[in-house]
N, C-alpha and C positions, 0 to 999 in steps of 0.2 A: 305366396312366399313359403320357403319351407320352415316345421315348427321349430320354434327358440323352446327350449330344456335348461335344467337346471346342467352349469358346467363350461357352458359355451360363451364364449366371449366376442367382443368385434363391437364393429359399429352399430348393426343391427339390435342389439342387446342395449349398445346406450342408447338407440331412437325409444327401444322400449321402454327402458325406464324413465325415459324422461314424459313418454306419453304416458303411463301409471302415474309421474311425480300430479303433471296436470290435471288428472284426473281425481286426485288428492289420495293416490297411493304411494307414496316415496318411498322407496328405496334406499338402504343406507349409502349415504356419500361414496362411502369407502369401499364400495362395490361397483360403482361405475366401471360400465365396460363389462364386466363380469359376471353374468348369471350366477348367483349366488342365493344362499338362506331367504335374506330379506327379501331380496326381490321373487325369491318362488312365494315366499309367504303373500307377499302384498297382490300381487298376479291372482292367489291363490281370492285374496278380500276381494277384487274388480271381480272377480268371475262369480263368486258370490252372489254379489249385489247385481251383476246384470243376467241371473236365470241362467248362466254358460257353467257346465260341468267343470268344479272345481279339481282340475285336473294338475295345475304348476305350469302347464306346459302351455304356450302362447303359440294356437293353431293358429287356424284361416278365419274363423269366428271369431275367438278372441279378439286378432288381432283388427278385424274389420268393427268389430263395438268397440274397441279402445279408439281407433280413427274419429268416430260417430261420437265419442263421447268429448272431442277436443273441440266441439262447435255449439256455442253457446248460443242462445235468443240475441240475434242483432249484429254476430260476427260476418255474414252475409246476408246478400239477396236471396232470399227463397221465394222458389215460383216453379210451375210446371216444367219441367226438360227432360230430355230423352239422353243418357240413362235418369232416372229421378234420383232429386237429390232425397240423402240419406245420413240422422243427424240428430244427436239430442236437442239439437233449436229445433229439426221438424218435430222431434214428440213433444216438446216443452210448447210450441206452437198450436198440434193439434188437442192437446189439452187442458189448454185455454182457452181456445173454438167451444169444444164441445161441452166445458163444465157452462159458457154462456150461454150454452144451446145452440151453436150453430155447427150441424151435423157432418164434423171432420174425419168421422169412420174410428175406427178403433186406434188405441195409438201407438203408432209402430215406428215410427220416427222415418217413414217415409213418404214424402211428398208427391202424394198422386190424385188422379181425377177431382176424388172426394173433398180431397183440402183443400183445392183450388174453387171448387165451390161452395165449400161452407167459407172461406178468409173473402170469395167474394161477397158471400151475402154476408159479413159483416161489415165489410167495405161500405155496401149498398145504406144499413142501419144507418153507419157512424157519420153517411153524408160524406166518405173519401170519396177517391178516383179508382174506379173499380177495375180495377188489372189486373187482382190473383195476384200480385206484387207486396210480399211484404219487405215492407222499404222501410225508411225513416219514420214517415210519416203516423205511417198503418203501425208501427212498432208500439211508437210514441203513442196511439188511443188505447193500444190492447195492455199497454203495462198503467197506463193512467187508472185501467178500471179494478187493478190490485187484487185483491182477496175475493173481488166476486170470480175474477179468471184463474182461482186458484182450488176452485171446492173440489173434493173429492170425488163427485160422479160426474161423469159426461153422459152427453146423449147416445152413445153407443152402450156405453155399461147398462143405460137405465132400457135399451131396445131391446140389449143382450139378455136381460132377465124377464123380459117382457116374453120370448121366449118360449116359456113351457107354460103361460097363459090358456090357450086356446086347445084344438081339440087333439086327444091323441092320431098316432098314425104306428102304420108296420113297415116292414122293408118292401112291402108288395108297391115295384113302382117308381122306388127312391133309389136315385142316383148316388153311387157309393164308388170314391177309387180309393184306391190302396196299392201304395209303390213300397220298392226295396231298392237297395243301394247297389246290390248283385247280391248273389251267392243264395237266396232265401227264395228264387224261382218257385222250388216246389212249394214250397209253405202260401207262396200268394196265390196257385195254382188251384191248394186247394181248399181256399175262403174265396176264391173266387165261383170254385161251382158250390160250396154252399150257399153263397148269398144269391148266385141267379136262383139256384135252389126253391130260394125263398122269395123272386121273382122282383129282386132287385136289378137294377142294371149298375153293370160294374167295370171303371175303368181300372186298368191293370197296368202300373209303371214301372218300368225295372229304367233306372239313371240313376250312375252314382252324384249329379249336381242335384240336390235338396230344388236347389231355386227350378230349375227344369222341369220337376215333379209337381213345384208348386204351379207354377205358368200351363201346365196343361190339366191340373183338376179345376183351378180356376175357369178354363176353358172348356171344360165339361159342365159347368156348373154343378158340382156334387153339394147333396146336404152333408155329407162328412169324408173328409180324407183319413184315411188311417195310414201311417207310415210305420215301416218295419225294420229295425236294424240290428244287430248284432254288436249288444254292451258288457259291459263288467257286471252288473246287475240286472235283476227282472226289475222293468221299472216303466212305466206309462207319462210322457210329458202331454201337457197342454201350455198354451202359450199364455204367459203373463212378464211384466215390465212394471215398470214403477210405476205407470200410470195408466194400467187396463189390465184385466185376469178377463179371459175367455170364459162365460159361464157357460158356456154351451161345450165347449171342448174340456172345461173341468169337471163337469158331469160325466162326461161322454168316459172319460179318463179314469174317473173313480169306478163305476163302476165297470169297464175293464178289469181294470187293476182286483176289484171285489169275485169277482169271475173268476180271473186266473190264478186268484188264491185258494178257491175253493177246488180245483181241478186239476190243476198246476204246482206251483209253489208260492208263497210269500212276493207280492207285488208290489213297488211303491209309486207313488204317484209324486210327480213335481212339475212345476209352474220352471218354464223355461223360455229363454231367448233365444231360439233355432230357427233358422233361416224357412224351414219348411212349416214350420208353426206360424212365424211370421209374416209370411207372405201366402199365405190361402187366405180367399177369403172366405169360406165356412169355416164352420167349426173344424179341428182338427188337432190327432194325436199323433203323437210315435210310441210306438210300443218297441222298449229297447229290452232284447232277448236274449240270455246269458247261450255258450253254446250247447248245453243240456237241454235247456227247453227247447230251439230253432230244431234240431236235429229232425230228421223228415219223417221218422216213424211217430214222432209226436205232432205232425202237420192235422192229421183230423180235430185231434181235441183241442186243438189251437186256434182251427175254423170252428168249429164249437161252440169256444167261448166267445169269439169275438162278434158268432152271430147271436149270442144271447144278450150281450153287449150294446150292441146300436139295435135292436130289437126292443126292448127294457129303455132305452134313452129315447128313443124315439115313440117309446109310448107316453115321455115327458114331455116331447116338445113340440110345440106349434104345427101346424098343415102347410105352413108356408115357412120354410125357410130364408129370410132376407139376408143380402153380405153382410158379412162380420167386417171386412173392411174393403179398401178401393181396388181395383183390378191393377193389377200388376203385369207390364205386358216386357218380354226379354229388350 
């Protein structure tokens, strides 16, 4: 859909607001129909609170987590389907899996592989009928068990820090892609012969769809995707949600961001809800590049840092890399 701005009026303006009012962002009455004040401000709070770049302005993202956020635990059937379903009852779902222990993958509020196997092996515990089917039934056990399905860690949080446990390693070997949207060719160009350089294998994606970029490093199996885009700010995300922070892409992230302030300029690092974040399952950053620093005379010291970067993190973290979440296929 194309973006709603502050100004613009019509019906699509009122779906909007009334999808904020649900969300418990209301908009003044007296503005219905009208993009207005209130409603950029409250738009401005939803985006806030869901990791999306408080911009006013109701993109593609926005508006797909405002959808996401209108389906509560119990308003449907959730179960495996092709597209997968996508949904605050899946994340409210898998983080209640996983704070019991039963291993629903990271929470992304998308229902795949891994959720259908950990809702079945709780099925199997509670003595239901084991379908990967949450129904009435299966609802009714998982809210009966209240405050133990509500604790703060899951079993991905506590794998994800488990993490930088075991022995260091270098880029000699490990699988690394790193896309751009267009336009940033040479800059991926030329981190891509530093890291073979450094005897890394490195997948290279240029697509402006996020989710495309994610569905083929997923398919590479990479220990890390780096994403590159062209923002208002120097600024590094890793992927975080009300109920999971990537510790392994918030690392990876800081010290990025630590790198290119030393060599570069002033970098900031934020916990975000981007589709490309969301949907890999290793760890993974976007490094958003104002257009001073992209500019291609600056492409060497940019592969630079970013090889001193997952160099430095990867000397923090584990020999084995395991998914951060469940396979995600188009």
């Amino acid at each position: 859909m194309p973006a709603l701005e502050p100004g613009q009026a019509g019906e699509a303006v009122r779906d909007l607001q009334r999808r904020l009012g649900a969300a418990g962002f209301e908009p003044d009455h007296r503005e219905l129909g009208t993009f207005g004040p209130t409603t950029e401000a409250q738009l401005i709070a939803f985006q806030g609170t869901r990791g999306i770049r408080p911009t006013g302005r109701c993109d593609q993202v926005t508006w797909a987590t405002l959808v996401e956020a209108g389906f509560q635990l119990g308003d449907r059937l959730l179960y495996l389907r092709a597209p997968m379903l996508r949904g605050d009852d899946v994340a409210d779902l898998q983080h209640r899996l996983g704070a019991l222990g039963f291993d629903a993958g990271r929470v992304d509020g998308i229902f795949g592989p891994q959720t259908e196997l950990a809702l079945k092996d709780f099925q199997r515990n509670m003595g239901l009928t084991t379908d990967g089917v949450l129904g009435r039934d299966t609802r009714a056990t998982l809210l009966r068990l209240g405050e133990r399905a509500r604790q703060p860690s899951t079993v991905a949080q506590i794998r994800d820090r488990e993490r930088s446990a075991c022995e260091p390693r270098d880029l000699h070997g490990q699988r690394v892609a790193v896309g751009e949207p267009g336009g940033l060719g040479i800059l991926v160009a030329a981190i891509d012969r530093r890291l073979v350089r450094a005897g890394a294998a490195v997948l290279t994606l240029h697509d402006p769809d996020p989710s495309v970029q994610a569905q083929e490093a997923n398919r590479f199996e990479a220990a890390a995707f780096v994403g590159l885009a062209p923002g208002p700010v120097d600024e590094v995300w890793y992927y975080e949600n009300r109920g999971f922070a990537s510790h392994g892409g918030r690392a990876l992230a800081g010290l990025l961001a630590d790198h290119a302030a030393r060599r570069l300029a002033p970098t900031g690092v934020q916990g975000r809800w981007h589709p490309i974040l969301r949907e890999t399952r290793m760890p993974a950053v976007q490094w958003n590049l104002t257009a001073a620093a992209a500019i291609s005379s600056s492409a060497p010291v940019l592969a630079a840092v970013l090889h001193d970067a997952l160099d430095e993190w990867l000397q923090g973290t584990t020999g084995a890399v395991p998914p951060e979440s469940e396979a995600l296929e188009p």
